[in-house]
Structure formats: structure tokens, C-alpha cells
C-alpha positions as CSV (number, residue, x, y, z in Angstrom):
1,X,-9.7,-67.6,10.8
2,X,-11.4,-68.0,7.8
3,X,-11.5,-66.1,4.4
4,X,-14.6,-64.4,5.0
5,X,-14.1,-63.2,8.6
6,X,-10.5,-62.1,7.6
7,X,-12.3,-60.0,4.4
8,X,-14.6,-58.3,7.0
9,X,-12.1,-57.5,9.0
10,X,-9.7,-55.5,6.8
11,X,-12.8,-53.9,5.2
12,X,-13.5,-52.8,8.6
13,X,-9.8,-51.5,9.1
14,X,-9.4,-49.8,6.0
15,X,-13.1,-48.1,7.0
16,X,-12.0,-46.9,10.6
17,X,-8.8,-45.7,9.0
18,X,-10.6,-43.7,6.2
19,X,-13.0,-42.2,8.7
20,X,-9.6,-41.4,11.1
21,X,-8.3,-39.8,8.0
22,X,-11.1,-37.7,7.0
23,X,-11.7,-37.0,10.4
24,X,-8.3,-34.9,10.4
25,X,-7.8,-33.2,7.1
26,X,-8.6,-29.6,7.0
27,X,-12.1,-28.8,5.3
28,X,-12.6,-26.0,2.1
29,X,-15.2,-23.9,3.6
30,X,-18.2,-26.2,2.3
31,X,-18.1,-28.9,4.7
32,X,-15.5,-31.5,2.3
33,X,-12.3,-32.9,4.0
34,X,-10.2,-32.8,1.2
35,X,-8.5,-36.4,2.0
36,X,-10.9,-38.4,1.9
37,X,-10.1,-41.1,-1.2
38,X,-12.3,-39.9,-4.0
39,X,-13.9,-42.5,-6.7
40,X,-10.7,-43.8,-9.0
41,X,-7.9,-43.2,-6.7
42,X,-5.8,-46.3,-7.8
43,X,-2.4,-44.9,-7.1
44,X,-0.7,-43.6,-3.9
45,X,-1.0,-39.7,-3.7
46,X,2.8,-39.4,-3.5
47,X,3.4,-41.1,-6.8
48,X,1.1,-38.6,-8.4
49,X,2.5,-34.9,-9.8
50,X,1.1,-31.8,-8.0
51,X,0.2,-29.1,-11.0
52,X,0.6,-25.2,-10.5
53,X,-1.0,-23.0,-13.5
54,X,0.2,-19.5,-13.6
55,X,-2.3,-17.9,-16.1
56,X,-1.5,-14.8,-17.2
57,X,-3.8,-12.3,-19.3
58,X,-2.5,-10.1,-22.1
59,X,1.2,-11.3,-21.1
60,X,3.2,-10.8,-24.7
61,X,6.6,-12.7,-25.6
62,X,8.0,-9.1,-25.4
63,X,7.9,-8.8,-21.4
64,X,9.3,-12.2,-20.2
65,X,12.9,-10.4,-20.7
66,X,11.6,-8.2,-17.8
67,X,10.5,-11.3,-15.3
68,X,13.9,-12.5,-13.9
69,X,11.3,-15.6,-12.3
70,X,10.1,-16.7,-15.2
71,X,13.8,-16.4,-17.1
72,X,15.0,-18.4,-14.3
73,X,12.2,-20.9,-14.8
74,X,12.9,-20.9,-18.3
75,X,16.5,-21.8,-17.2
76,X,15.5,-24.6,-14.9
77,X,12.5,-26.0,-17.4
78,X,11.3,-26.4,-21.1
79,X,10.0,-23.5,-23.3
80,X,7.7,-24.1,-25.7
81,X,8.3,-21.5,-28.5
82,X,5.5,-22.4,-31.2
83,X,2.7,-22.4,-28.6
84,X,-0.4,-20.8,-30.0
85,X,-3.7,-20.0,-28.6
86,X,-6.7,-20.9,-30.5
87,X,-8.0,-17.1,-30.2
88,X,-6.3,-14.3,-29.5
89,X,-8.9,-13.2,-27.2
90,X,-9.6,-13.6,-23.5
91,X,-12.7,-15.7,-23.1
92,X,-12.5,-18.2,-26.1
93,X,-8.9,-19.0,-25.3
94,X,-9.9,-20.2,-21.9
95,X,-12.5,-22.0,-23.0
96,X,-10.4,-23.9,-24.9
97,X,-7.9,-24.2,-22.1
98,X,-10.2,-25.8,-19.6
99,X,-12.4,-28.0,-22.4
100,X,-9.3,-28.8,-24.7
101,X,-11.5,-28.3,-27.5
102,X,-11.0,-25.8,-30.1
103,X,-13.7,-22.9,-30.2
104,X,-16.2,-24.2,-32.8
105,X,-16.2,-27.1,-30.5
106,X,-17.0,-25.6,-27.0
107,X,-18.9,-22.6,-28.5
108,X,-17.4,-19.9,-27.2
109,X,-16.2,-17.5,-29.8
110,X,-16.2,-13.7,-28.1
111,X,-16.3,-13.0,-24.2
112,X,-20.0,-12.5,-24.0
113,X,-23.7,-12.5,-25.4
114,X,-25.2,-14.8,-27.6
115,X,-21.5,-17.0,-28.5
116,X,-19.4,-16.3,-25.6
117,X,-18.8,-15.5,-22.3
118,X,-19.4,-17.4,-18.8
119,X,-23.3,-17.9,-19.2
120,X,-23.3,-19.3,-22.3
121,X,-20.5,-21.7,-21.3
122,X,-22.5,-22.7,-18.6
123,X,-25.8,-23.0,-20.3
124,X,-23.8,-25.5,-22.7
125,X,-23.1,-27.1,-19.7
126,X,-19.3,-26.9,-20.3
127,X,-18.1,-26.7,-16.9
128,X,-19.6,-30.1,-16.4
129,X,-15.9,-31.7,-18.0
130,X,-12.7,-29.7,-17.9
131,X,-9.2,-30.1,-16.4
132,X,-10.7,-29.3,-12.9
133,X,-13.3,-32.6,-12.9
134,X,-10.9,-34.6,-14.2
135,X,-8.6,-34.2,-11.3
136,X,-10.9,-34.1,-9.0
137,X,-11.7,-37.0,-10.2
138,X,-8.4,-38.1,-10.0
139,X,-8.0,-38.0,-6.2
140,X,-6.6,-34.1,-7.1
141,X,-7.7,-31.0,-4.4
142,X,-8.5,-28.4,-6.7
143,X,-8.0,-24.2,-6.3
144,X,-8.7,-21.5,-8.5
145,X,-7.9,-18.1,-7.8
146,X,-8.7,-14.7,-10.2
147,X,-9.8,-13.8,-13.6
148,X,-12.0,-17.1,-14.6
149,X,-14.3,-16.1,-17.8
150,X,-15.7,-13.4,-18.9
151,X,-18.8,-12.1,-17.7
152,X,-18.8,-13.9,-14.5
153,X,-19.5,-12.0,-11.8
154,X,-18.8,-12.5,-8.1
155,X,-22.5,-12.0,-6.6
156,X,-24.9,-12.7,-8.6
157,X,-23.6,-14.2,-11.7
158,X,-26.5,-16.5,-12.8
159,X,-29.1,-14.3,-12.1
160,X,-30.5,-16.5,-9.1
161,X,-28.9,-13.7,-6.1
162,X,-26.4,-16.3,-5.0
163,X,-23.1,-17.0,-6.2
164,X,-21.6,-19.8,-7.9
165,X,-18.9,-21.9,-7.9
166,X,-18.4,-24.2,-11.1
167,X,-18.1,-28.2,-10.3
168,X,-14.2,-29.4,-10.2
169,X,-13.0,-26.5,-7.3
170,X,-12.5,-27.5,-4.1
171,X,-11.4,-24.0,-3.3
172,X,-12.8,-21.3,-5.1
173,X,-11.3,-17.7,-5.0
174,X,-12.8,-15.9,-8.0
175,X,-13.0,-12.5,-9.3
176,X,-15.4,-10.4,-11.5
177,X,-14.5,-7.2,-13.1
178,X,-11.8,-6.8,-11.1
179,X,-9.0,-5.5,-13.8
180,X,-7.7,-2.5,-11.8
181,X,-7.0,-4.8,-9.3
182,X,-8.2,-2.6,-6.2
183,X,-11.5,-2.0,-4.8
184,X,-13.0,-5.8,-6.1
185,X,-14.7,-8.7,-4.7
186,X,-13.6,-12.2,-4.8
187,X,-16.1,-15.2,-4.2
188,X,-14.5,-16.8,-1.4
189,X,-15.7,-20.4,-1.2
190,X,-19.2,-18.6,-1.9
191,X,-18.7,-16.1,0.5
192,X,-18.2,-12.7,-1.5
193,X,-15.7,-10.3,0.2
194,X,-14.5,-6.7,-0.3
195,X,-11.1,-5.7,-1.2
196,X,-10.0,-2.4,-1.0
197,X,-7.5,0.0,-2.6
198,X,-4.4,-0.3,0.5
199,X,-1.3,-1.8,-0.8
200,X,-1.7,-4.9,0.7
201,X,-5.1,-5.4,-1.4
202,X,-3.1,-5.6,-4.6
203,X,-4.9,-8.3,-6.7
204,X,-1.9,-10.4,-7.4
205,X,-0.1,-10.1,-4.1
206,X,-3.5,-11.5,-2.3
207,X,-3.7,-14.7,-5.0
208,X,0.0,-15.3,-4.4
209,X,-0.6,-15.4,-0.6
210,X,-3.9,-17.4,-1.2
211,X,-2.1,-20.0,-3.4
212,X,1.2,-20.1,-0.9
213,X,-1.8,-21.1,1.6
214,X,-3.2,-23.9,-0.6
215,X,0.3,-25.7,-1.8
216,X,1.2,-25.8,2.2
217,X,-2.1,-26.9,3.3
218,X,-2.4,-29.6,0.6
219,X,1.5,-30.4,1.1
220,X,0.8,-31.2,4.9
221,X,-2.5,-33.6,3.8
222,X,-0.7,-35.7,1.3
223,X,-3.1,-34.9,-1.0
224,X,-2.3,-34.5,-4.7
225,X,-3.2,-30.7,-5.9
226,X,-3.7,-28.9,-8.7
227,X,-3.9,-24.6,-8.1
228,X,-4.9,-22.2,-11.0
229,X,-3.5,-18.5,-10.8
230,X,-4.9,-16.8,-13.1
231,X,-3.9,-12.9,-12.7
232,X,-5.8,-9.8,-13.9
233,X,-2.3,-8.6,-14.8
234,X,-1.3,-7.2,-17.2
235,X,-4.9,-6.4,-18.8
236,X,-5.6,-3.1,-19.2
237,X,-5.8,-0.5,-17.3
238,X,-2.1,-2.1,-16.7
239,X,-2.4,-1.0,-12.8
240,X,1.2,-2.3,-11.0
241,X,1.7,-2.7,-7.6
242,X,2.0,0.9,-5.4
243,X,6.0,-0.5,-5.2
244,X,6.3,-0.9,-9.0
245,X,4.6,2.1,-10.2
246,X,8.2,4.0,-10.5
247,X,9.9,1.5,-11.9
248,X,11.8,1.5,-15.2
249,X,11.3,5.0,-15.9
250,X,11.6,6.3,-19.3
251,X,10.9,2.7,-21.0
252,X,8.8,2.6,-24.4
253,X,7.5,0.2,-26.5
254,X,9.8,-2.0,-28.6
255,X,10.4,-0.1,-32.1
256,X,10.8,-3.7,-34.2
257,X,11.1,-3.0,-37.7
258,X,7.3,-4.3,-37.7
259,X,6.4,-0.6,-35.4
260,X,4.2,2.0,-37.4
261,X,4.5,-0.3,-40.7
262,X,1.7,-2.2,-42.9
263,X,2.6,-5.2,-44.5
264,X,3.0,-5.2,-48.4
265,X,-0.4,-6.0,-49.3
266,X,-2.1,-5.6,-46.7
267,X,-5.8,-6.8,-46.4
268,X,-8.3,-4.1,-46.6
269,X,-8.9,-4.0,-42.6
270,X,-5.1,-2.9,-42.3
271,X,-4.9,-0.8,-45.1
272,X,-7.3,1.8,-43.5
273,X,-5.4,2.2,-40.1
274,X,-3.6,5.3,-40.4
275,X,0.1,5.9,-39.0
276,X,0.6,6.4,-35.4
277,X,0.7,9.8,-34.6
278,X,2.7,11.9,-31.7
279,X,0.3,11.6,-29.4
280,X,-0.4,7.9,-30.2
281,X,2.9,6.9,-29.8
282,X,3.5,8.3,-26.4
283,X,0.6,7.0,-25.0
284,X,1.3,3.2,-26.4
285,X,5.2,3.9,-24.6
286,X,3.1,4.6,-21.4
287,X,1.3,1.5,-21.6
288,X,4.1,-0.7,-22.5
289,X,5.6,0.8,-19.5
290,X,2.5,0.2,-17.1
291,X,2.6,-3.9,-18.4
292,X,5.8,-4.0,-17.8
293,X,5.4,-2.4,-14.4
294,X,2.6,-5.1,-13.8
295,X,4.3,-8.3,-14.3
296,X,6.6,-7.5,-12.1
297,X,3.8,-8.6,-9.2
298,X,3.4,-11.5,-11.2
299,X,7.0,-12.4,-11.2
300,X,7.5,-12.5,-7.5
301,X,4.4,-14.8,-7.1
302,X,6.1,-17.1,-9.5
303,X,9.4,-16.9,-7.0
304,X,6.9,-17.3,-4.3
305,X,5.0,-20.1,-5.6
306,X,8.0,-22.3,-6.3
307,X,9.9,-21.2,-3.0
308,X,6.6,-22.9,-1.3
309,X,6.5,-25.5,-3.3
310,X,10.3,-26.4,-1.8
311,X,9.7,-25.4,2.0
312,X,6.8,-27.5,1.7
313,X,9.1,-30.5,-0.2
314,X,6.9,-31.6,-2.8
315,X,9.1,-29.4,-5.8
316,X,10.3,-32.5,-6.2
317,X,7.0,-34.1,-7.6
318,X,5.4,-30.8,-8.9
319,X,4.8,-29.2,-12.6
320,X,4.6,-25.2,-12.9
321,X,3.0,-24.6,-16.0
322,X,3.6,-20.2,-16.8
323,X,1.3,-19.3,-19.6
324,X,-0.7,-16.8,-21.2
325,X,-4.2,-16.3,-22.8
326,X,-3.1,-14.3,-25.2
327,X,-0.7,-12.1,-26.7
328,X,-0.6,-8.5,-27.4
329,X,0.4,-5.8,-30.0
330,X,1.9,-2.4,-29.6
331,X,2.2,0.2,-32.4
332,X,3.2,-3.0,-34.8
333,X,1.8,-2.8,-38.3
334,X,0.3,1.0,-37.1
335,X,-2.0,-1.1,-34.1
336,X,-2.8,0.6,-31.3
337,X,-2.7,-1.4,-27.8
338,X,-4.6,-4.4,-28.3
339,X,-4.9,-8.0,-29.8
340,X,-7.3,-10.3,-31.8
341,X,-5.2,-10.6,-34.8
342,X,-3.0,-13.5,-36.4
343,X,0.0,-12.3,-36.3
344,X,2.5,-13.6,-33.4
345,X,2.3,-10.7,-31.3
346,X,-1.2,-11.6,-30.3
347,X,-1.1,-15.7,-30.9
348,X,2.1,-16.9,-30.2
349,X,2.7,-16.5,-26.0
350,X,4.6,-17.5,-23.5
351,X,4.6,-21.3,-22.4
352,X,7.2,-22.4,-19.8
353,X,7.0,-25.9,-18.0
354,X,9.3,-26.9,-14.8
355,X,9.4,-29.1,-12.5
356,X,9.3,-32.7,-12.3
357,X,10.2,-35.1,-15.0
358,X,11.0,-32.0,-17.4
359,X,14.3,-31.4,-18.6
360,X,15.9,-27.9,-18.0
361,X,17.2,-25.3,-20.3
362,X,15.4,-26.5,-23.1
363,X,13.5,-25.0,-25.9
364,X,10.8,-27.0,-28.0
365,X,9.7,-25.5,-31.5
366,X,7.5,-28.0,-32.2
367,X,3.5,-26.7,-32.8
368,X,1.0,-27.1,-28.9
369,X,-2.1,-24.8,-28.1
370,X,-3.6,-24.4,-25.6
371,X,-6.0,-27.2,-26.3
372,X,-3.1,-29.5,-25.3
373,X,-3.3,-28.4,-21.9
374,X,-6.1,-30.4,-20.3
375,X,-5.0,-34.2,-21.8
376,X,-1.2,-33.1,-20.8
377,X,-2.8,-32.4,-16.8
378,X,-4.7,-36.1,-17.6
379,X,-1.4,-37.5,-18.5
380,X,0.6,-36.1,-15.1
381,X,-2.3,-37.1,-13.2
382,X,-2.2,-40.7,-14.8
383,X,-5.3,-40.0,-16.5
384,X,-6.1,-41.6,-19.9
385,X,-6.7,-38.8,-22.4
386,X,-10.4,-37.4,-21.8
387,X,-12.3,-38.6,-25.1
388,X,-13.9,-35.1,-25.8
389,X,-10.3,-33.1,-26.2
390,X,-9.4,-31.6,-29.9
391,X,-5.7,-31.6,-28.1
392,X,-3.3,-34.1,-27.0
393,X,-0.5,-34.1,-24.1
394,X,2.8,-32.5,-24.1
395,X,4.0,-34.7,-21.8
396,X,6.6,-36.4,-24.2
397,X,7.9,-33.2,-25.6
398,X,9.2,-32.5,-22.1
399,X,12.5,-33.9,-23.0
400,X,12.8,-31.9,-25.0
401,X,12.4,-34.4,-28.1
402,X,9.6,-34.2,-30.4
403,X,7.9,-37.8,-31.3
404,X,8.1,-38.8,-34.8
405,X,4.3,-37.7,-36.3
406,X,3.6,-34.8,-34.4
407,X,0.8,-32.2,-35.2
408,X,2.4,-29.7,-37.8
409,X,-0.3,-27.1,-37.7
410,X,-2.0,-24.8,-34.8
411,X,-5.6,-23.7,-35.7
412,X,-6.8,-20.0,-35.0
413,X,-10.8,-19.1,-34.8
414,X,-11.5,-15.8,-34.6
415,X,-15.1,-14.1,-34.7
416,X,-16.7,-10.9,-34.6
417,X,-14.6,-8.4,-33.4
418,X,-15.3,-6.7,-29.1
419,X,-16.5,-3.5,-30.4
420,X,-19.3,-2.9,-27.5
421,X,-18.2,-1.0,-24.8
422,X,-19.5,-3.2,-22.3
423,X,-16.2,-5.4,-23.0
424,X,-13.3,-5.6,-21.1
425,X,-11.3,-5.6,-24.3
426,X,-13.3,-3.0,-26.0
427,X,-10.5,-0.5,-26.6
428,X,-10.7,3.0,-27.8
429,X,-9.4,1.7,-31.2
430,X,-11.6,-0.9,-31.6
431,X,-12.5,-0.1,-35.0
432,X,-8.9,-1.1,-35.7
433,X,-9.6,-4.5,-35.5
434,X,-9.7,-7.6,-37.7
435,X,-12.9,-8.9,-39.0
436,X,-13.9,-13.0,-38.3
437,X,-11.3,-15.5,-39.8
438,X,-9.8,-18.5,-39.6
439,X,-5.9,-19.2,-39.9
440,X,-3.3,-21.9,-39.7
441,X,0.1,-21.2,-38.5
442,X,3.2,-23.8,-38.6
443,X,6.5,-24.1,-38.0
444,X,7.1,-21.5,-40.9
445,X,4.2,-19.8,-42.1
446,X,0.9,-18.3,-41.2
447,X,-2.3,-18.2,-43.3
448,X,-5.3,-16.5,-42.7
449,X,-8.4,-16.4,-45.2
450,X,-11.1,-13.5,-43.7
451,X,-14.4,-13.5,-43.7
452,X,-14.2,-11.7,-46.8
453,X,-12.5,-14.0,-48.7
454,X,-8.9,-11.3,-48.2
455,X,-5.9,-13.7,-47.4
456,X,-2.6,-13.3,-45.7
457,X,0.5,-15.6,-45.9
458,X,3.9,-15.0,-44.1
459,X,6.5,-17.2,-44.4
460,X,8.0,-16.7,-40.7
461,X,11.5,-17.9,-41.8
462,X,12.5,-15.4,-43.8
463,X,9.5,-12.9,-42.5
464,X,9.7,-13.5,-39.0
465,X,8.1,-9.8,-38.1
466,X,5.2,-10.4,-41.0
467,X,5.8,-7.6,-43.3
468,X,5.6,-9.0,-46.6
469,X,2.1,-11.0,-47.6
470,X,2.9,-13.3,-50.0
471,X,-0.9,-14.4,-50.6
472,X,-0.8,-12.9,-54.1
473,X,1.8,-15.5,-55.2
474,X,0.5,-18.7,-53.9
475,X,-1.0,-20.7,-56.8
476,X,-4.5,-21.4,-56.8
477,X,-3.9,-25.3,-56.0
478,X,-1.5,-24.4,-52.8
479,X,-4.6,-21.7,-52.0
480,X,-6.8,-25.2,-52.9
481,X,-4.4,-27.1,-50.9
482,X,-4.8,-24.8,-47.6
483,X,-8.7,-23.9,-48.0
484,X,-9.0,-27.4,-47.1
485,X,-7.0,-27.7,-44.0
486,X,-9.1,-25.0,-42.8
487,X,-12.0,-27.1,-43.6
488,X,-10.9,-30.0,-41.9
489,X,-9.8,-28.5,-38.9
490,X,-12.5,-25.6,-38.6
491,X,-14.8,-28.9,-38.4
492,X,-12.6,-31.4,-36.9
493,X,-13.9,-33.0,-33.1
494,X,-11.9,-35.5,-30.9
495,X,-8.6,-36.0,-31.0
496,X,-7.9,-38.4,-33.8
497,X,-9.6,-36.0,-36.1
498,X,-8.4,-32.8,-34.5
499,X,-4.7,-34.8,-34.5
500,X,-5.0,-36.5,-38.3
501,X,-6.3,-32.7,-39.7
502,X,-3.5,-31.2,-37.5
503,X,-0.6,-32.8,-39.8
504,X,-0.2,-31.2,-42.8
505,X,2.4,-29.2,-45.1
């Protein structure tokens, strides 16, 4: 036989085979086998690592101690204990999280209107590049399931009377306002259905089952998957399970030497909260005790996930990635329930990595975000590091060393504060809240320089709980010295600026 007959002849067999393939593998609802080779598969779908995201919202440091999941996930993978979100706030945190970019890069600076929330990421036409197209991409079947971005809606969120699903998602199970996490709607694969309030409607419980679904079904196609979670819990109203809602009786908030005191010095937004009161106090202790009440859905899906992962026998070759958009504050430095701030109750959160190729029982201090997420998905999925990220993968920190020249610096935006009622994180002490600023925070300090020119500097090692502001005593070249950084990374774009701007003293 010759070389062109034999050429036409495996085409054809590869052809037949792809079609046999294709022919068999479960479909998502909108007519796609999920098998079928996609554009730029040049590796063999076992050699690749599957990716689970747990996403949690408001999730503070101060309630993993309550998660005996995540503990033993910590136990059997890598914490990252400087990670820092780029905004303490919902919406521009994920934006960062799915673009890699830092917020005055994607745009997205509150949770709606005219610089934030879903529409305008859209109308930017942000959705067009994230984590989700690249593995798609990739060869990757895709999921997401709950809280996407603010201001999307399950129905009707563009306006046009259909719903949407954003490019990258094979399998779409998305939320809108659905924070009490009974009686909501999720968009189905752009079918909306009702949930109601029965105990088997419980938000968390119905993503966990949804997820198990995906992991098995993907699991049994050979297919290489990545699965958001991203939970509702434990945003306010802090609504737990029917079974949890008893639990830990009595608990309060966590009375740090940082609870119901200002900082020396305190910039003038502080200054003007006024001591917790009685009344104050006790509801904040019932709050605390609702979150922690409401991870503890969370923390079974975590057992769940993983226990899938293993009866479906791909652990073995899969990342779980536990994280949190933000963090949250509790009667510390006289603040009311809420967030926004730069201090590391509301910016430094959780970040727990397991699974394959990650070494166990290890804790990393050096400084990731959140922008560092979407290039370190890249690198699992053999990607090269998408071109547009501000980030850069944690990947070799998974060892637990840190590579000589890594980033010294994490970069918090922060813009006008949610004080419209329409927002889910409008709270009924929202005048409490900082003004717009910018800050830096490394391995032992924080700076923040307000809108108003008021500046704030904690050195962590000897002020872990931020009490004493030590702005006052800088001299004017160090204040020189750090007004630049801001500069540089407040304007930085790509990752060898965003890197070079990251690395400084």
C-alpha cells in the first residue's frame, strides 16, 4: 500500500472512531457531547488534572476551626496563609478570579451600576476569556454551580426575556438572588427552575448533589473536568441547613484583643464609629453563630466532593482548590458585621489546595491573590500562562517551597463604598464603612493611603491584630518610597509588569 492510501485510511479510522465516541458520551442539555476532542487537545485526557473550586462567600479565617473537612483537607494539602483578595468585596474579587486581572484591569470595582456588577462585565466583554474558556479550550468539561456575579439574574438577566449562560460552561447551574438559600431559581442549562423552602431544597445540599453528579458523569467519559461551587453560604442572612440551625448553642463572636477597639490613630472613617453597644454585641454573637451554623453545609459538600472524587478514581489526578471571596469582620475595631476594609479580617481568607502533585500538611506564607488563580488552572491544565493575567501560577509553591524571586506584595483596590440598599452587601451599618483606597500588604505590613490622602501602616509582626497605626512615623521618603508602589501596581497590566511592580520592600 502506498503512503497516501495508508494516510487516508487512518484519517478515516480516527474519523469513525471520533464519531463512535461522540456518538456515546452523555450530552449537557444543549445538544454538545462532551467527548468529543475540542481544538488543542495535544495530550491524553488521563494525563491531564481534573480541577474542583469550592468558592465560598464571606467565609472568614475565624470559622475554618469549625469545618472538620476543610481542617482535614488542610491536613492532607497546602495552605496558603498570605492569600489576599484584591477587594474585599463580592463582585470585584470574582472578577479578578475568573480574568486574573486586578480590578482597574477588568473594570469591575463594586457589585453593580456604572463600575461593577455582571452587566458591565459583560458589556466589557469579559466573559469572552477567563479560566472557563481556557479549559474548555483545553479539552476541559466545564460546570458551574451558585452565586456567579452580582446582579445576574436567573431569567431575564440581559434584559432580552431569555436567560444566559456565559461562554466557557458546559453545564450551567446558576443562581440569582438567592442568599437565603430557599425559595430561588437556578438556570439550569437555560432552563430556569423553582426551588422551594423543604429541607431537601437547601441551596448548598442541591449544588453538592449537582457537583457529585458532574465529577461521576465526567469520571465515566474520560474527559478532563473542571466544576466551580460557589455557595451562597455564609453571606448574610447566614441561613443554615434545617439540621444545623440548633447547633453550637450559646457560641459568640471571637472577643480578640482587636473586639470593640480603634486603632491608635485611627483614620477619620474609624474614628467616628462609636463603641458597640449591648444590643450590638448580641446581635453580632447571633450572627457569628448563624455563619458558623452555615458552613457546616459547606463542610459536608467538601467531604462529599472528595469522597466522589475517590469512588469515581480520579482523586488520584484531581486538584480541590477551598477558597473564599472575601473575608469578614465582627465587632473588631467597633465594626459591625460586614467587610470592605484592609485589615486581615476582610482581605486575608482561606486558601487550601489538595490533591494531586501537592504536598500535605504544609503551610506557605509566601504573598498569592486571587489573581493567581486562573494562570495556576492554565498550568494544571498544561496551558501556557494566558497573556492578559496581572497573576501568575502557584503551581510551584505547592511543595511547599517558594522559588527564589517571588512577588513580595498583594495589591488591594477598593472603591466607593455599597451604601444603596439595592445591594446584597448593603448592611444596616453601612455608613460604617471605608471610603475608596488603595493598599499594599506583605509578608509584614499593610499600607493603605485613602482617598483622602489619610494613611494606615501595620506592621503585622509585632501588630498582628492592627491596633497600632504607625503612619505618623514613617518618613516622608519611606511614605515616597510606598506612594510609588501603589502607582506602579494601581496601573500595572500583564504579568511581567504586574510581577516586576509586585516585588518590592
Amino acid at each position: 500500500m502506498t503512503s497516501r492510501p495508508r494516510r487516508a485510511l487512518s484519517v478515516l479510522l480516527a474519523f469513525t472512531s471520533l464519531l463512535a465516541t461522540a456518538a456515546c458520551a452523555p450530552q449537557n442539555g444543549r445538544g454538545v457531547a462532551f467527548a468529543v476532542a475540542r481544538p488543542g487537545r495535544t495530550e491524553s485526557a488521563s494525563s491531564k488534572t481534573n480541577i474542583v473550586l469550592v468558592l465560598t462567600d464571606d467565609l472568614s479565617k475565624n470559622l475554618v476551626q469549625y469545618m472538620p473537612n476543610v481542617l482535614a483537607l488542610q491536613k492532607e494539602g497546602t495552605t496558603f496563609t498570605n492569600y489576599t483578595v484584591t477587594d474585599s468585596l463580592c463582585c470585584p474579587s470574582r472578577a479578578s478570579m475568573l480574568k486574573g486581572q486586578f480590578p482597574h484591569n477588568t473594570g469591575i470595582f463594586k457589585n453593580h451600576g456604572s463600575d461593577g456588577g455582571f452587566r458591565l462585565f459583560y458589556s466589557r466583554g469579559e466573559e469572552k476569556s477567563t479560566f472557563a474558556t481556557d479549559l474548555q479550550a483545553a479539552g476541559y468539561r466545564t460546570a458551574f454551580l451558585g452565586k456567579y456575579l452580582n446582579e445576574y439574574q436567573t431569567k431575564n438577566p440581559l434584559g432580552t426575556g431569555q436567560p444566559y449562560v456565559p461562554p466557557g460552561w458546559d453545564q450551567w447551574f446558576a443562581g440569582g438572588n438567592a442568599y437565603n438559600n430557599f425559595n430561588y431559581t437556578l438556570n439550569e442549562n437555560n432552563q430556569v427552575r423553582a426551588y422551594g423552602n423543604k429541607p431537601q431544597d437547601y441551596l448548598t445540599d442541591v449544588l453538592s448533589a449537582k457537583a457529585s453528579d458532574f465529577i461521576t458523569t465526567s469520571a465515566a467519559t474520560g474527559t478532563p473536568f473542571m466544576v466551580e461551587v460557589s455557595t451562597y453560604a455564609p453571606h448574610s442572612p447566614y441561613t443554615p441547613a434545617p439540621r444545623d440551625a440548633e447547633s453550637f448553642p450559646g457560641l459568640k463572636a471571637p472577643r480578640t484583643a482587636a473586639y470593640n477597639k480603634l486603632p491608635s490613630d485611627a483614620p477619620a472613617w474609624l474614628r467616628q464609629v462609636k463603641s458597640l453597644t449591648a444590643a450590638r454585641k448580641a446581635r453580632i454573637d447571633n450572627e457569628f453563630r448563624k455563619r458558623v451554623q452555615s458552613v457546616q453545609s459547606i463542610d459536608r459538600m467538601v467531604g462529599s466532593l472528595r469522597a466522589t472524587l475517590t469512588k469515581a478514581g480520579v482523586a488520584d489526578r484531581t486538584v480541590v482548590v477551598f477558597a473564599s471571596d472575601n473575608g469578614y469582620h465582627m465587632g473588631e475595631y467597633r465594626l459591625p458585621s460586614g467587610k470592605q476594609t484592609a485589615f486581615d479580617t476582610d482581605i486575608n481568607v482561606p486558601l487550601v489546595v489538595a490533591g494531586a502533585g501537592v504536598g500535605a500538611g504544609r503551610a506557605v506564607d509566601a504573598i498569592v491573590e486571587n489573581i493567581d488563580l486562573r494562570p495556576t488552572f492554565a498550568d494544571l491544565a498544561g496551558l501556557a500562562q494566558p497573556g492578559e493575567v496581572d497573576g501568575r501560577s502557584i503551581r510551584p509553591l505547592f511543595d511547599g517551597e517558594t522559588p527564589g524571586g517571588w512577588r513580595t506584595t498583594a495589591l488591594i483596590e477598593h472603591r466607593d463604598p455599597a451604601t444603596d440598599p439595592l445591594d446584597p452587601d448593603y448592611t444596616y451599618d453601612s455608613p460604617n464603612i471605608p471610603p475608596a483606597y488603595d493598599a499594599l500588604r506583605t509578608t509584614r505590613y499593610t499600607y493603605v493611603k485613602y482617598v483622602d490622602g489619610s494613611r494606615e501602616y501595620y506592621d503585622r509582626k509585632t501588630d498582628p491584630l492592627q491596633l497600632r497605626n504607625l503612619a505618623r512615623t514613617l518618613t516622608p521618603a519611606r511614605i515616597a518610597e510606598l506612594d510609588k508602589a501603589l502607582v506602579e501596581l494601581t496601573t500595572c497590566a500583564g504579568p511581567e509588569a504586574c510581577w516586576a511592580a509586585g516585588r518590592i520592600s
